[in-house]
MMTF fields as JSON, N, C-alpha, C and O atoms, coordinates in Angstrom:
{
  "mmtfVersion": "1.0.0",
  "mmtfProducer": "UNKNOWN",
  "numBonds": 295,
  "numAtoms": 296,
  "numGroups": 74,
  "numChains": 1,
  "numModels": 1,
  "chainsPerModel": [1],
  "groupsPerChain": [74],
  "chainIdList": ["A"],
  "bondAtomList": [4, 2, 8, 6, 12, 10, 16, 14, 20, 18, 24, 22, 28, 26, 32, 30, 36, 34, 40, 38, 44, 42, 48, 46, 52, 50, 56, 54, 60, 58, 64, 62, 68, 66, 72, 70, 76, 74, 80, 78, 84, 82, 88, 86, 92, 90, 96, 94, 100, 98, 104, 102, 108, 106, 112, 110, 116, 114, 120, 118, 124, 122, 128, 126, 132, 130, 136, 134, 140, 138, 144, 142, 148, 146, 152, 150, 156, 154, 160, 158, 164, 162, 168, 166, 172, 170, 176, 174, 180, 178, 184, 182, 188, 186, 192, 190, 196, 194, 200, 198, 204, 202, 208, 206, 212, 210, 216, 214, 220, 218, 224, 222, 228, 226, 232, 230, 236, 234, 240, 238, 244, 242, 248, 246, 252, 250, 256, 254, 260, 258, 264, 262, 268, 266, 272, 270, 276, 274, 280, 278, 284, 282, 288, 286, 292, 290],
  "bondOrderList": [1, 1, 1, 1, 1, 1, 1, 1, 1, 1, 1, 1, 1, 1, 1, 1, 1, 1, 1, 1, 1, 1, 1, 1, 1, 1, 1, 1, 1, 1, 1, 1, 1, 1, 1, 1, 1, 1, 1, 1, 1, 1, 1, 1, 1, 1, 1, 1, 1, 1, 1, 1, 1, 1, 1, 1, 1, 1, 1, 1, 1, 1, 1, 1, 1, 1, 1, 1, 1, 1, 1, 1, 1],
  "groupList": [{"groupName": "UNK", "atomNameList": ["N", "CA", "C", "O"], "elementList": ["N", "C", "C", "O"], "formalChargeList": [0, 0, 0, 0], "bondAtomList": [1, 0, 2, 1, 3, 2], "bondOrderList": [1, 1, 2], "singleLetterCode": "X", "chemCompType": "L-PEPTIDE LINKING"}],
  "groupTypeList": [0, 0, 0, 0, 0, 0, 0, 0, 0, 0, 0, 0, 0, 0, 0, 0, 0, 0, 0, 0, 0, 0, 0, 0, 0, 0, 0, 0, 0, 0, 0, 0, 0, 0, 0, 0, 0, 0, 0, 0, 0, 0, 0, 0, 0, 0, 0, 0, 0, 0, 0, 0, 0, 0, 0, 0, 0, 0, 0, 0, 0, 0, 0, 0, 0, 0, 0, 0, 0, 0, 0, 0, 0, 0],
  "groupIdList": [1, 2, 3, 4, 5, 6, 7, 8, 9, 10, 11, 12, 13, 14, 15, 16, 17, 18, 19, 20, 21, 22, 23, 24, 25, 26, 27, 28, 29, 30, 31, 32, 33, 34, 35, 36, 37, 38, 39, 40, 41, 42, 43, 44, 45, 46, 47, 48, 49, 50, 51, 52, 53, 54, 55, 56, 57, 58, 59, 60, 61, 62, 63, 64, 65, 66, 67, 68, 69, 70, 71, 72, 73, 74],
  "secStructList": [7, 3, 3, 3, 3, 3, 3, 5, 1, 1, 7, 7, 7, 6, 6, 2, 2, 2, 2, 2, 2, 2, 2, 6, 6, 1, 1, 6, 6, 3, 3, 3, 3, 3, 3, 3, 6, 6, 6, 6, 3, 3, 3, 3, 3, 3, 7, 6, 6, 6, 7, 7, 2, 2, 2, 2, 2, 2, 6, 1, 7, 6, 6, 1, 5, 7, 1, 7, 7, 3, 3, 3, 3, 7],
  "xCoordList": [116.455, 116.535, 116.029, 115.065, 116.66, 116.147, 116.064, 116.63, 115.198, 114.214, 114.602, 114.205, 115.53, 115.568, 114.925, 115.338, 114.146, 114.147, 114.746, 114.686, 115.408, 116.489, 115.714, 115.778, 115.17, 114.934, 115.883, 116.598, 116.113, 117.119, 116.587, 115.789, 117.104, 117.136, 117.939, 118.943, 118.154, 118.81, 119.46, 120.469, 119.022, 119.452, 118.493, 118.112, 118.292, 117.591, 117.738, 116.802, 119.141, 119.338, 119.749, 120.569, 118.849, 118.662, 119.509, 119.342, 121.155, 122.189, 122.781, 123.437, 122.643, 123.32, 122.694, 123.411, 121.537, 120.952, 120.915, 120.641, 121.224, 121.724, 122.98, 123.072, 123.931, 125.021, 125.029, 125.606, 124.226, 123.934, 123.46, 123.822, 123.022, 121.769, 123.031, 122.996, 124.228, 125.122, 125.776, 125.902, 126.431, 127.189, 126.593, 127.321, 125.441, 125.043, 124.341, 123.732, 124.494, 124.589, 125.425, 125.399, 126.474, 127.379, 128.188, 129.32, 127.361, 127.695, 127.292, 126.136, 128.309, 127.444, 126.456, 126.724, 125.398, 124.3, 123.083, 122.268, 123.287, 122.019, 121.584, 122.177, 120.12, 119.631, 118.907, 118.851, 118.27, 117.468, 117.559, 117.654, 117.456, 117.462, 116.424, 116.309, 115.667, 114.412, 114.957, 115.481, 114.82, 114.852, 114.125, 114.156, 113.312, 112.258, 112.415, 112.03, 112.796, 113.236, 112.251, 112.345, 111.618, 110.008, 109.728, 109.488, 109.743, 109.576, 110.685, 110.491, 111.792, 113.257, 113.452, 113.764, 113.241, 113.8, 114.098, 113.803, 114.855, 116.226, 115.403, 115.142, 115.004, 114.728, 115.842, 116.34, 116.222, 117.233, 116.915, 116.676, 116.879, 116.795, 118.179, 118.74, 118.695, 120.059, 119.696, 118.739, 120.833, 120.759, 122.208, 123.273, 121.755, 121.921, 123.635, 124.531, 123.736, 124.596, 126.07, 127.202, 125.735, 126.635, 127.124, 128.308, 126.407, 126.658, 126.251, 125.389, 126.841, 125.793, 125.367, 125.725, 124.203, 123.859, 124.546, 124.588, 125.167, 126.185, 127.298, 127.773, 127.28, 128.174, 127.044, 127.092, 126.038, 125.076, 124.708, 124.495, 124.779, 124.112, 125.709, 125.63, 127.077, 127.979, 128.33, 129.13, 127.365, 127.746, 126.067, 125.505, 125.582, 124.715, 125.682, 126.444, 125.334, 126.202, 125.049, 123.855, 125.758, 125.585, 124.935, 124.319, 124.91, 123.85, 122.405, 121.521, 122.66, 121.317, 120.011, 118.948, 120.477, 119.738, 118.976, 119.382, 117.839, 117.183, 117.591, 117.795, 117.679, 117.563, 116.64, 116.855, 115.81, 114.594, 114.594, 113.759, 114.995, 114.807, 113.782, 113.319, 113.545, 112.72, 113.359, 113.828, 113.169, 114.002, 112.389, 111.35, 112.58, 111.565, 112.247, 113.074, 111.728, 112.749, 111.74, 110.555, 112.014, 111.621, 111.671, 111.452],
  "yCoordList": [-8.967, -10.272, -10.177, -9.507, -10.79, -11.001, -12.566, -13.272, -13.064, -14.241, -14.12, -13.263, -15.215, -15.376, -16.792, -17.866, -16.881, -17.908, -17.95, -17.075, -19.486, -20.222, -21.249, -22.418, -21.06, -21.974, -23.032, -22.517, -24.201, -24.52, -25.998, -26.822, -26.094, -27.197, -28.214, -27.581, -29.027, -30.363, -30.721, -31.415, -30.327, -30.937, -31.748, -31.502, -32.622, -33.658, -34.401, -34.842, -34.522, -35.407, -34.982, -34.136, -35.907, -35.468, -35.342, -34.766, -36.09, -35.84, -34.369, -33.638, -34.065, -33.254, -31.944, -31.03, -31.842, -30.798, -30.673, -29.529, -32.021, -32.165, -31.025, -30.302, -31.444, -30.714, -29.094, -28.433, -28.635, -27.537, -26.972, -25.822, -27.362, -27.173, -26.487, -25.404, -27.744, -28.027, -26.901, -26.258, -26.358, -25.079, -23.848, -23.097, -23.398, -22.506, -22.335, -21.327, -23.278, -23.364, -22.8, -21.918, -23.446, -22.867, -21.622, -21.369, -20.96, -19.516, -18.279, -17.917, -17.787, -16.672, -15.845, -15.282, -15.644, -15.163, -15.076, -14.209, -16.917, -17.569, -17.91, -18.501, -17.791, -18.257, -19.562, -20.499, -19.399, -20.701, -21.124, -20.502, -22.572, -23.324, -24.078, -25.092, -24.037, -25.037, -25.264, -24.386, -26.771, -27.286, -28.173, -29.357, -27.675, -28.362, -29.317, -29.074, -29.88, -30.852, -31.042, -30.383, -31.74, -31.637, -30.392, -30.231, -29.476, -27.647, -27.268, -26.649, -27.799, -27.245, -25.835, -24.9, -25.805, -24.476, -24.805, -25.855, -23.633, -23.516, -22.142, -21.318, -22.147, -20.989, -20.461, -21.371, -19.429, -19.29, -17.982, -17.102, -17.723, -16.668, -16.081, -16.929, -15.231, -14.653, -13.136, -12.586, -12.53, -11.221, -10.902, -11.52, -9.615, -8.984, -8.186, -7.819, -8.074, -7.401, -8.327, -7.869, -9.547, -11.084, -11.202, -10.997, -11.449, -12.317, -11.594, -10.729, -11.841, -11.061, -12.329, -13.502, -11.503, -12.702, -13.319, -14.507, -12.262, -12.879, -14.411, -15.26, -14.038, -15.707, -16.795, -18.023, -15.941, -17.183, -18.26, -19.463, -16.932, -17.708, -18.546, -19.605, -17.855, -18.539, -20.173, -20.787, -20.772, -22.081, -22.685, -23.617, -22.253, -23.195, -23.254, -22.379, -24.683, -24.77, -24.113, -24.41, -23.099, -22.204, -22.686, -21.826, -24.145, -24.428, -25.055, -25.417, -24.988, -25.469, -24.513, -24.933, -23.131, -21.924, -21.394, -21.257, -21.162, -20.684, -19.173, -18.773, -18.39, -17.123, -16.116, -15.294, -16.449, -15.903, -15.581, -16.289, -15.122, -15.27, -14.333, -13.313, -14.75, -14.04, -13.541, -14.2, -12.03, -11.386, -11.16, -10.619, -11.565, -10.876, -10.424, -11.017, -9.061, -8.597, -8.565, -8.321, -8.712, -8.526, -7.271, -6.989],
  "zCoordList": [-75.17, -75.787, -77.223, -77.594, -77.827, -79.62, -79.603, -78.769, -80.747, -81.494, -82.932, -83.722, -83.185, -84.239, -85.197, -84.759, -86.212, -86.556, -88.194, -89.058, -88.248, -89.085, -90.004, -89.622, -90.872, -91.64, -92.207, -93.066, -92.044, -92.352, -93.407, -92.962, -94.61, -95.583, -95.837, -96.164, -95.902, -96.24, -95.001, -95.121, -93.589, -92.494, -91.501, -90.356, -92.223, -91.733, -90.488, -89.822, -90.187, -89.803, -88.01, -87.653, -87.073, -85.58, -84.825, -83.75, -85.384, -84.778, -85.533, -84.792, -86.496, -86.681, -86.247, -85.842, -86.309, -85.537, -84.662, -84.297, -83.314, -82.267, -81.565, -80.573, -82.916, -82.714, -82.568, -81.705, -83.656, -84.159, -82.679, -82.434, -82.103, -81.087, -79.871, -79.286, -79.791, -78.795, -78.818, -77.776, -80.28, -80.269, -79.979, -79.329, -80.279, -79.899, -78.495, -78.137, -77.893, -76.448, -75.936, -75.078, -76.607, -75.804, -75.873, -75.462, -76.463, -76.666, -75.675, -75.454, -75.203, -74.1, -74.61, -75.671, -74.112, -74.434, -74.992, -75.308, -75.031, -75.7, -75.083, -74.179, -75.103, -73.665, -73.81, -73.015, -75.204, -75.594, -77.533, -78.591, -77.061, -78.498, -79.001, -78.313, -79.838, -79.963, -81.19, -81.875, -81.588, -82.875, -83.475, -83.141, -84.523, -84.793, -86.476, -87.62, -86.157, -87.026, -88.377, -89.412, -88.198, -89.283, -89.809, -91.006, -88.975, -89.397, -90.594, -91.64, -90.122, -90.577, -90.165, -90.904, -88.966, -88.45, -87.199, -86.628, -86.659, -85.396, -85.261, -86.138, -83.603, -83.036, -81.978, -81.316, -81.757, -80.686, -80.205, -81.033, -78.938, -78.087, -77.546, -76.851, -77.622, -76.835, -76.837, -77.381, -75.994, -75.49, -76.411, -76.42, -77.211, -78.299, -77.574, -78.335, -76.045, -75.457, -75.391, -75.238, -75.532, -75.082, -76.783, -77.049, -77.591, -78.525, -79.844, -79.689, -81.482, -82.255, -82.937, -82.826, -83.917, -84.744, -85.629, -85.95, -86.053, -86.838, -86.759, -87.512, -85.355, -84.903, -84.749, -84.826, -84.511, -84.749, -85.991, -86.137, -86.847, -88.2, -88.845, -89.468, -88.559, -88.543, -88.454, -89.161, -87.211, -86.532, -87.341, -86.767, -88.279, -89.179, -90.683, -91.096, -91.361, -92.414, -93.392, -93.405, -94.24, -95.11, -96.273, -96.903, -96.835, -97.602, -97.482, -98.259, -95.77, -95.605, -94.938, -94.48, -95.053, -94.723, -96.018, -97.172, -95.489, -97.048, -96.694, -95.548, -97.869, -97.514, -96.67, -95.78, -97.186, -96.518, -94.505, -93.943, -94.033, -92.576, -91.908, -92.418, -90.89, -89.867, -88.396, -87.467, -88.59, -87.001, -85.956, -86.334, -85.072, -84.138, -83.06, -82.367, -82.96, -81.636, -80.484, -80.711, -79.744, -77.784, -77.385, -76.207]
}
């Protein structure tokens, strides 16, 4: 399993992170989504064998990611 965390900026808003939340659900091999709204970050857990990150960071809109990210692996 890999831990990624998403800093994410100008997405304020609880439905839309809602959504955000919804798609990467529904992706095989994610196992978990935390979204911390106030933080501005998206935590997600998936298995590295199912899914890459790459489709992950895909289904966040691209101007609201700071560059900066954090990988923690398991």
């Amino acid at each position: 399993m890999k831990k990624i965390v998403v800093n994410v900026y100008g997405l304020t808003c609880h439905i839309c992170l809602k959504k955000i939340e919804g798609k990467l659900l529904k992706l095989n091999g994610v196992e978990k989504v935390i979204v911390y709204r106030r933080l501005r970050k998206i935590f997600v857990t998936f298995d590295e064998g199912q899914t890459e990150e790459r489709k992950l960071r895909s289904l966040i809109p691209r101007e609201d990611v700071k560059e900066q990210q954090r990988i923690i692996r398991m």
